[in-house]
SERO-4910 file (N, C-alpha, C, O; in steps of 0.05 Angstrom, whole numbers):
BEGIN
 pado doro    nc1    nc2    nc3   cac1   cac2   cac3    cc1    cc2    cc3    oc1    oc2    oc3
  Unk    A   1324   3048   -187   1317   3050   -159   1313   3079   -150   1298   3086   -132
  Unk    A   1331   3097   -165   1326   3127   -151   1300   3141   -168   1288   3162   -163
  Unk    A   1298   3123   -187   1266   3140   -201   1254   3129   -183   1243   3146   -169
  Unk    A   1251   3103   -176   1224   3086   -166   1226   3107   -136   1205   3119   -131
  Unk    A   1247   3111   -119   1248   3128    -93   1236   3159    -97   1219   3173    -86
  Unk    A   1248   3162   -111   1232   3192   -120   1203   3194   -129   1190   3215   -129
  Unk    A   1194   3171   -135   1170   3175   -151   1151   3173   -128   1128   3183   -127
  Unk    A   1162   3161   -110   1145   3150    -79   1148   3177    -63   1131   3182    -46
  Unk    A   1166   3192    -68   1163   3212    -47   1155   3235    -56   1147   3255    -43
  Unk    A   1158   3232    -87   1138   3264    -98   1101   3268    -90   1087   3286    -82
  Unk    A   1095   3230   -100   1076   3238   -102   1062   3235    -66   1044   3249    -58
  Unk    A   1073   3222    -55   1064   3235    -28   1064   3248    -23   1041   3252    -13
  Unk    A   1082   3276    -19   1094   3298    -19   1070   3310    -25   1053   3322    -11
  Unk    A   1072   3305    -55   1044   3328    -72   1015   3319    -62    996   3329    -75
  Unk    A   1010   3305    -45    975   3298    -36    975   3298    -13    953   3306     -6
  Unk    A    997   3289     14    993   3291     40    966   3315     54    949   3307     70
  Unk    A    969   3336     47    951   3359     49    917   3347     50    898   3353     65
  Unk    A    919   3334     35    894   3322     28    882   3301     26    863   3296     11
  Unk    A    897   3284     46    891   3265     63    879   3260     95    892   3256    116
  Unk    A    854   3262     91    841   3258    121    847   3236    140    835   3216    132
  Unk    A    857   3233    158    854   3216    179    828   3213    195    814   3193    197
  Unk    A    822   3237    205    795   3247    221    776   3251    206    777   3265    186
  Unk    A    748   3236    217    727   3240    205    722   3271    213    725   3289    198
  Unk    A    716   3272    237    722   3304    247    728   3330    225    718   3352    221
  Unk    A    743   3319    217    768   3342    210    756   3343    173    754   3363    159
  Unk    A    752   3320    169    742   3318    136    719   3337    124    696   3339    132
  Unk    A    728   3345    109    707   3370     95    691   3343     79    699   3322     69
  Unk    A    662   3357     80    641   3339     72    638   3345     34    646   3366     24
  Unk    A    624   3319     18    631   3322     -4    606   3305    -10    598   3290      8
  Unk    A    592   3308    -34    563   3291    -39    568   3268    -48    551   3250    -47
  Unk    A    595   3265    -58    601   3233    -72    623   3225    -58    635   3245    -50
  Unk    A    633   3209    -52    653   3190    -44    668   3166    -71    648   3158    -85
  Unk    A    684   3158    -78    691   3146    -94    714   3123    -71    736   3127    -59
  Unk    A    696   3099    -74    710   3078    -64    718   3057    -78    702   3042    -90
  Unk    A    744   3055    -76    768   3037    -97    769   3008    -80    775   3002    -57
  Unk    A    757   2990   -108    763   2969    -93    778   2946    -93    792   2946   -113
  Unk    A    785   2920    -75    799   2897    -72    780   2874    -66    758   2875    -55
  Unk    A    792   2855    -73    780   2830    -64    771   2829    -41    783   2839    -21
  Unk    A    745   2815    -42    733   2813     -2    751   2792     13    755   2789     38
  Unk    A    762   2779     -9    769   2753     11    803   2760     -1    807   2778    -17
  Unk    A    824   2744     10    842   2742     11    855   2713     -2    843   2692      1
  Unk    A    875   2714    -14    887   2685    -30    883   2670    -23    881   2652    -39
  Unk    A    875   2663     12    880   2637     26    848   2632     30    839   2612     40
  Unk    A    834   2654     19    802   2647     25    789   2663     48    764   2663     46
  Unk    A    800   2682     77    797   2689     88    784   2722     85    782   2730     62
  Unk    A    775   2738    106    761   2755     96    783   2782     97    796   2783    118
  Unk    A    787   2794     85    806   2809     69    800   2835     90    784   2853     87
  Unk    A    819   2831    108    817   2867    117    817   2895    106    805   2914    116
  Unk    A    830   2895     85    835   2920     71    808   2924     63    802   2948     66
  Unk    A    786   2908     55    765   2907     43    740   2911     64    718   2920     58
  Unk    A    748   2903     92    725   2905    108    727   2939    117    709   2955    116
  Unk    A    752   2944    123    759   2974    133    752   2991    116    749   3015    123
  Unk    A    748   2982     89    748   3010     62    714   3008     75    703   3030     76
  Unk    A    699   2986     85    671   2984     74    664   2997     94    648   3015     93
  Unk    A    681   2988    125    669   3001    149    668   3022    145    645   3031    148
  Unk    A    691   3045    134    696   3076    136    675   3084    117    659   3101    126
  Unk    A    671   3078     96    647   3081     74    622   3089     95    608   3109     96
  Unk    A    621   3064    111    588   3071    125    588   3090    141    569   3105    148
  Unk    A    619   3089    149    612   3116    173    606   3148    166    591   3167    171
  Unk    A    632   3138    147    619   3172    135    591   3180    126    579   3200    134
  Unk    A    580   3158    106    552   3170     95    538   3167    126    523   3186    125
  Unk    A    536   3158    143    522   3168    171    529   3186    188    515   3197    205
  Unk    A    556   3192    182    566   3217    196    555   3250    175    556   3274    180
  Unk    A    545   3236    155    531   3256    133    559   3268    119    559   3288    105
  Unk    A    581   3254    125    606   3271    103    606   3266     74    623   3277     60
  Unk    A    587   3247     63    581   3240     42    560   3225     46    556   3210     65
  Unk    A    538   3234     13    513   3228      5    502   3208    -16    483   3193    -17
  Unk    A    524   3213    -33    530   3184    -58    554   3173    -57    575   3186    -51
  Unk    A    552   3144    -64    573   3127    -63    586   3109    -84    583   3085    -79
  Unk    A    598   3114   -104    611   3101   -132    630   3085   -117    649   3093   -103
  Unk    A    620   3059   -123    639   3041   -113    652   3022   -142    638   3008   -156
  Unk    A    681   3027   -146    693   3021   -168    713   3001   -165    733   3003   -150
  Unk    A    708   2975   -183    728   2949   -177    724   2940   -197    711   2952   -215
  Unk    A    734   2914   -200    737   2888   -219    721   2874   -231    717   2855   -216
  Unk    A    708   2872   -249    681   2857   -257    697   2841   -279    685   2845   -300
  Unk    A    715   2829   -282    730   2817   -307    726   2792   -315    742   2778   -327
  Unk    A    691   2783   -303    685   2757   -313    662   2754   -288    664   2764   -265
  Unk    A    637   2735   -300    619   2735   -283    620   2722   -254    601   2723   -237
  Unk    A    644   2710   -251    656   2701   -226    673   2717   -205    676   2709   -182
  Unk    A    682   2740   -214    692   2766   -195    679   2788   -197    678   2796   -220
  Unk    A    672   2795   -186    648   2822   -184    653   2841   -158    636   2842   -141
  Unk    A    681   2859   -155    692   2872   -138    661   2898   -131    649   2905   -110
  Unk    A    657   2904   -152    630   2927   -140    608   2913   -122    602   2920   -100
  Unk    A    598   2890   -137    575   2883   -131    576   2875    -95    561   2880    -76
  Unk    A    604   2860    -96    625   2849    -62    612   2884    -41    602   2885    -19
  Unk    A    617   2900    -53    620   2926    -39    594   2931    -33    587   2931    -10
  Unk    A    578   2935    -53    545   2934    -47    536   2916    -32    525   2928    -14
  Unk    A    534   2895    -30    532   2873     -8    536   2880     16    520   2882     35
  Unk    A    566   2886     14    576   2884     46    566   2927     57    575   2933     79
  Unk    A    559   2937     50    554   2961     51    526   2967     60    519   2987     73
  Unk    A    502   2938     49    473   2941     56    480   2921     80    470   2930    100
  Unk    A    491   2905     84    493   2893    115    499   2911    131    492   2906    154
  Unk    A    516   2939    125    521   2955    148    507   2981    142    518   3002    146
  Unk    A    480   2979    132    455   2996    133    460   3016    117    449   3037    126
  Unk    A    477   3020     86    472   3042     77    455   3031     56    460   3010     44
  Unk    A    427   3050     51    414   3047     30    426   3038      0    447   3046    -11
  Unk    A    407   3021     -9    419   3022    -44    420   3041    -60    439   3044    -74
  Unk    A    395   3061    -60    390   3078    -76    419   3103    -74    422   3122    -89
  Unk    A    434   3097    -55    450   3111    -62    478   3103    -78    493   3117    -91
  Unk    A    478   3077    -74    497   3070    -83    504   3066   -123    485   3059   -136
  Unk    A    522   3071   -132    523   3063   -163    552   3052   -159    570   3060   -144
  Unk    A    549   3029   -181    569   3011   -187    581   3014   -208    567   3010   -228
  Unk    A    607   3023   -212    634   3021   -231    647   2987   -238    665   2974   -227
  Unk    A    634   2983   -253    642   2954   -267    664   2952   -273    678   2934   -265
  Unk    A    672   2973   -294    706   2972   -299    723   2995   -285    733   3013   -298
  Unk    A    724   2991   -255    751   2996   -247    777   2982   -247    787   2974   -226
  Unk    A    783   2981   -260    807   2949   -273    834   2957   -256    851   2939   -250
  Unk    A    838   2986   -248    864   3004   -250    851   3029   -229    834   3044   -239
  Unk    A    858   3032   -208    867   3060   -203    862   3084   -214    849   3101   -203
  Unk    A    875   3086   -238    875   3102   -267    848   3101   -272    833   3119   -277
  Unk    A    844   3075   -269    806   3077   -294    794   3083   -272    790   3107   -271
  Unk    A    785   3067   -249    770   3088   -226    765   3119   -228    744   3131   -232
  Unk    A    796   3130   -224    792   3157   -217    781   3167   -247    760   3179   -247
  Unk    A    793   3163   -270    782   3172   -296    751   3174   -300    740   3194   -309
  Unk    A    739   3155   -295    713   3145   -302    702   3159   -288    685   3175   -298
  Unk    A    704   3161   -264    683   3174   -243    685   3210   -254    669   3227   -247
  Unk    A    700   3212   -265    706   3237   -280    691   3248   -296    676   3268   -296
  Unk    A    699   3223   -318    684   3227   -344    661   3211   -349    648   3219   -368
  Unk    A    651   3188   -337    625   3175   -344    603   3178   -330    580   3175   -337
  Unk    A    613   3186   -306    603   3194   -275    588   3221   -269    569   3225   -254
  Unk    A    605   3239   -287    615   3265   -286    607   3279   -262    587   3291   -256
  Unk    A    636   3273   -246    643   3275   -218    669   3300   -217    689   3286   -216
  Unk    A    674   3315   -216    696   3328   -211    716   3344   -192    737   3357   -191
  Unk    A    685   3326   -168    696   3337   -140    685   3324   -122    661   3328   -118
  Unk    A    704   3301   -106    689   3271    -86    717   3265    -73    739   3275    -75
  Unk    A    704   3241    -54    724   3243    -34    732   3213    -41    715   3198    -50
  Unk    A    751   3206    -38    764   3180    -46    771   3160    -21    786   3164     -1
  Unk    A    757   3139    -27    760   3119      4    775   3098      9    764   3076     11
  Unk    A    801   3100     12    823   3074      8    839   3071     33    835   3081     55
  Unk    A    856   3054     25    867   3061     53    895   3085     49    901   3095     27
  Unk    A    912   3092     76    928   3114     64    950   3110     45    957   3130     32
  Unk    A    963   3085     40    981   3083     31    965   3082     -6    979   3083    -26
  Unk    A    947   3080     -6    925   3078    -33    921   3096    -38    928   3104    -60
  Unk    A    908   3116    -20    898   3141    -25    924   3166    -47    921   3183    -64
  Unk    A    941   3159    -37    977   3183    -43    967   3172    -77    958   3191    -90
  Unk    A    968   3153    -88    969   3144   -110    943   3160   -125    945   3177   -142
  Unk    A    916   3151   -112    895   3159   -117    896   3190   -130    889   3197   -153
  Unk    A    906   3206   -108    902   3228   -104    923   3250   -127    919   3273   -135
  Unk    A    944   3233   -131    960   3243   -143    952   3237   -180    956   3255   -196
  Unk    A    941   3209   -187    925   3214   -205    900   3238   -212    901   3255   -230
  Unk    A    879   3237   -194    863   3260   -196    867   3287   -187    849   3303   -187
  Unk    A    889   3292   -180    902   3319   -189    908   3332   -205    907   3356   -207
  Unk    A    921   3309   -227    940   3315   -249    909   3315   -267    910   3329   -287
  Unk    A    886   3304   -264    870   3301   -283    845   3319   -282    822   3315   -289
  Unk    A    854   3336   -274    836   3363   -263    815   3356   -238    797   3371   -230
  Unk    A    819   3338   -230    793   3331   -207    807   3348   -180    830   3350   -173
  Unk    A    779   3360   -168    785   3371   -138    775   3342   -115    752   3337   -106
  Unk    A    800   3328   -110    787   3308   -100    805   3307    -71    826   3320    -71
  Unk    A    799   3296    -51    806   3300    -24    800   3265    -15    783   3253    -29
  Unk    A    813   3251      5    803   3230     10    809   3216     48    821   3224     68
  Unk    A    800   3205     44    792   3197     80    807   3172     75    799   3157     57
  Unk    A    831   3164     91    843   3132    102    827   3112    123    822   3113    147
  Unk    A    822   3095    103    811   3074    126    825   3067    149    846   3079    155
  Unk    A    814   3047    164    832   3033    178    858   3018    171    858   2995    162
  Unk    A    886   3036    176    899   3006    171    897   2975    178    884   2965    196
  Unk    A    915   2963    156    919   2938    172    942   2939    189    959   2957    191
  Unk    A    939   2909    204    962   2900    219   1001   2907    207   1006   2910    184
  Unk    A   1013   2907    219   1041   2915    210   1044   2886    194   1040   2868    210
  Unk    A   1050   2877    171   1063   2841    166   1031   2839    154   1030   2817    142
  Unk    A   1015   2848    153    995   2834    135    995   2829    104    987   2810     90
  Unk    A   1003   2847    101   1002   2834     73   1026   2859     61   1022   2882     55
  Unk    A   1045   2848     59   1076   2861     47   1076   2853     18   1095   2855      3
  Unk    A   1064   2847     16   1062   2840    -21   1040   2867    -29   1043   2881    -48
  Unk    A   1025   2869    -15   1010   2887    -22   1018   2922    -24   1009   2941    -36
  Unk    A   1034   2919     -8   1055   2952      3   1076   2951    -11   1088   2973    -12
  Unk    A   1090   2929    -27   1105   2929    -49   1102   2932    -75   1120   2938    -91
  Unk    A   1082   2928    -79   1064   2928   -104   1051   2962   -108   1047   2972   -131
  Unk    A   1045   2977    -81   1037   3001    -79   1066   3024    -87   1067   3045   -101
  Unk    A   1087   3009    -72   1112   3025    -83   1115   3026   -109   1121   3045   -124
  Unk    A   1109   3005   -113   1120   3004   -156   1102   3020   -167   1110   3035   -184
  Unk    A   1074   3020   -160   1057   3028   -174   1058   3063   -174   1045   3075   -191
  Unk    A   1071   3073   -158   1066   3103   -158   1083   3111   -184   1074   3125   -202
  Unk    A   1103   3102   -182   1120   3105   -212   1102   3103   -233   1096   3122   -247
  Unk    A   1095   3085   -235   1072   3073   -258   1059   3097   -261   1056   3110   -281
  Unk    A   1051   3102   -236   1024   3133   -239   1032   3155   -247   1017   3173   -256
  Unk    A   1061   3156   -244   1075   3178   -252   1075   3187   -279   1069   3208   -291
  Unk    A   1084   3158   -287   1088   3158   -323   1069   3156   -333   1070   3168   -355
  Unk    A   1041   3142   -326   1016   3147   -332   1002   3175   -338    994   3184   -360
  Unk    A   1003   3185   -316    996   3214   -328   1006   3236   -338    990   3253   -345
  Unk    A   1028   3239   -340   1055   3254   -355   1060   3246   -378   1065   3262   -395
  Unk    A   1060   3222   -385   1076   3206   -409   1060   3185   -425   1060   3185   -449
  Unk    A   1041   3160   -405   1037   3143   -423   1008   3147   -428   1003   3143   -452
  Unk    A    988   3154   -416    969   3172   -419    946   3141   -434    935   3142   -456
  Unk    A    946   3119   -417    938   3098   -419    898   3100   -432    889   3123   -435
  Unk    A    884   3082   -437    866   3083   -448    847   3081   -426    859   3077   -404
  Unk    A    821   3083   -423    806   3075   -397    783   3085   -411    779   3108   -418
  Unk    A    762   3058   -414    732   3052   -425    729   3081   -410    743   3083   -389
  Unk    A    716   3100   -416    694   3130   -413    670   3126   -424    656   3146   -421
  Unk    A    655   3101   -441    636   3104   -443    616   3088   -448    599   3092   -466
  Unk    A    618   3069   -432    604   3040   -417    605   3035   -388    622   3043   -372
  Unk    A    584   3021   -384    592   3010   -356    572   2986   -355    548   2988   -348
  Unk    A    581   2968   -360    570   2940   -363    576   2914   -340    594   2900   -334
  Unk    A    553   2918   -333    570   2885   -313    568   2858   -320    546   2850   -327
  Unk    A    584   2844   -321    585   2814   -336    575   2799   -305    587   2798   -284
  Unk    A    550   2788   -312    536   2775   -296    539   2751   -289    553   2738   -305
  Unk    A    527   2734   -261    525   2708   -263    502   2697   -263    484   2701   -246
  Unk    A    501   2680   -287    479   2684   -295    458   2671   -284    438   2669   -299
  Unk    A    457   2660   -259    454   2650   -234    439   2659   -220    423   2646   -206
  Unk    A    442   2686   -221    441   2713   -195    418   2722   -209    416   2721   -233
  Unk    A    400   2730   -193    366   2738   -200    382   2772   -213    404   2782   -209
  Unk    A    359   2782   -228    370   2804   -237    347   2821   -226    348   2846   -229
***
C-alpha cells in the first residue's frame, strides 16, 4: 500500500507542470496524441470520458493548438475498433479526415505513448485524456525521451465511474515498474486494423 501511495504521488508530482487545463494557456504542438476508451459504457450508454476526450480534440485542432491527430485505442478483434469509434465521432464534430491517422494497437497506455514514438516518429505532441489519465500518460513519455505536454478534458461527474479512478491508481505503479524495471514489449512495427468485414473499405 505505501509503494502503491507513493507511486501515485511521484508520478503526479513529476508531470503536474505539464498539464494544461486552459486551452488559453496551452502551448501549441502539430500532433496531438489521443488515448482511447470505449464510446459506450458496460450498460450500453454513451460513455462520457469518451465524448469529452472527442469534444476537447475538436476544439483544439480549431482553436489551431494542434494540426494532426493520432488517435490510439483497441482494435483487438473486428468487433471493437476504439480508433475507428474516435474517427467517427471526430468527423461529426467537423474535423477533417485527412488529418486524422489511426493507431490500431493502442492495447496499453505504454503502447500508445511508445508507438507514436517510434512508428509514428513523434517526439514532441500533446496528449488528450482526461487529467487523472494524462499524470500516467505523461510520466511514461518522459521517462521515454518524448517532449510531450498534454491538455485535460472535461471531467466527469464526481460517482461516475469509481472503478475507473481505481483502476487509474493501480495503474501508475504499473507505470512505474514498467519503465524502470519491466520494460514491457509494444508492436513498433505494424499497424494493422482487424476489420469488419462488413464495413465498405
Amino acid at each position: 500500500m505505501v509503494f502503491i501511495l507513493l507511486c501515485n504521488l511521484w508520478v503526479v508530482y513529476c508531470t503536474r507542470q505539464y498539464n494544461y487545463f486552459s486551452i488559453e494557456s496551452l502551448p501549441s504542438n502539430d500532433v496531438a496524441l489521443v488515448l482511447g476508451t470505449s464510446p459506450k459504457s458496460e450498460k450500453g450508454k454513451d460513455n462520457l470520458f469518451f465524448k469529452y476526450r472527442m469534444e476537447a480534440t475538436a476544439r483544439l485542432f480549431k482553436e489551431g493548438k494542434i494540426k494532426y491527430i493520432i488517435l490510439s485505442g483497441n482494435n483487438d478483434s473486428q468487433y471493437y475498433n476504439e480508433p475507428l469509434s474516435m474517427q467517427r465521432a471526430l468527423l461529426n464534430l467537423g474535423i477533417p479526415e485527412n488529418v486524422m491517422t489511426l493507431d490500431y494497437a493502442g492495447f496499453r497506455t505504454f503502447d500508445s505513448v511508445v508507438r507514436c514514438k517510434e512508428l509514428f516518429n513523434q517526439d514532441n505532441f500533446t496528449i488528450i485524456s482526461q487529467n487523472f489519465h494524462n499524470a500516467r500518460a505523461l510520466y511514461i513519455a518522459h521517462n521515454e525521451g518524448i517532449d510531450a505536454i498534454s491538455f485535460a478534458a472535461q471531467d466527469v461527474p464526481d460517482g461516475y465511474s469509481m472503478r475507473t479512478l481505481i483502476r487509474e491508481y493501480l495503474a501508475r505503479p504499473k507505470a512505474v515498474l514498467d519503465v524502470h524495471i519491466l520494460r514491457p514489449s509494444a508492436d513498433i512495427t505494424s499497424n494493422n486494423e482487424i476489420r469488419n468485414n462488413e464495413r465498405p473499405k
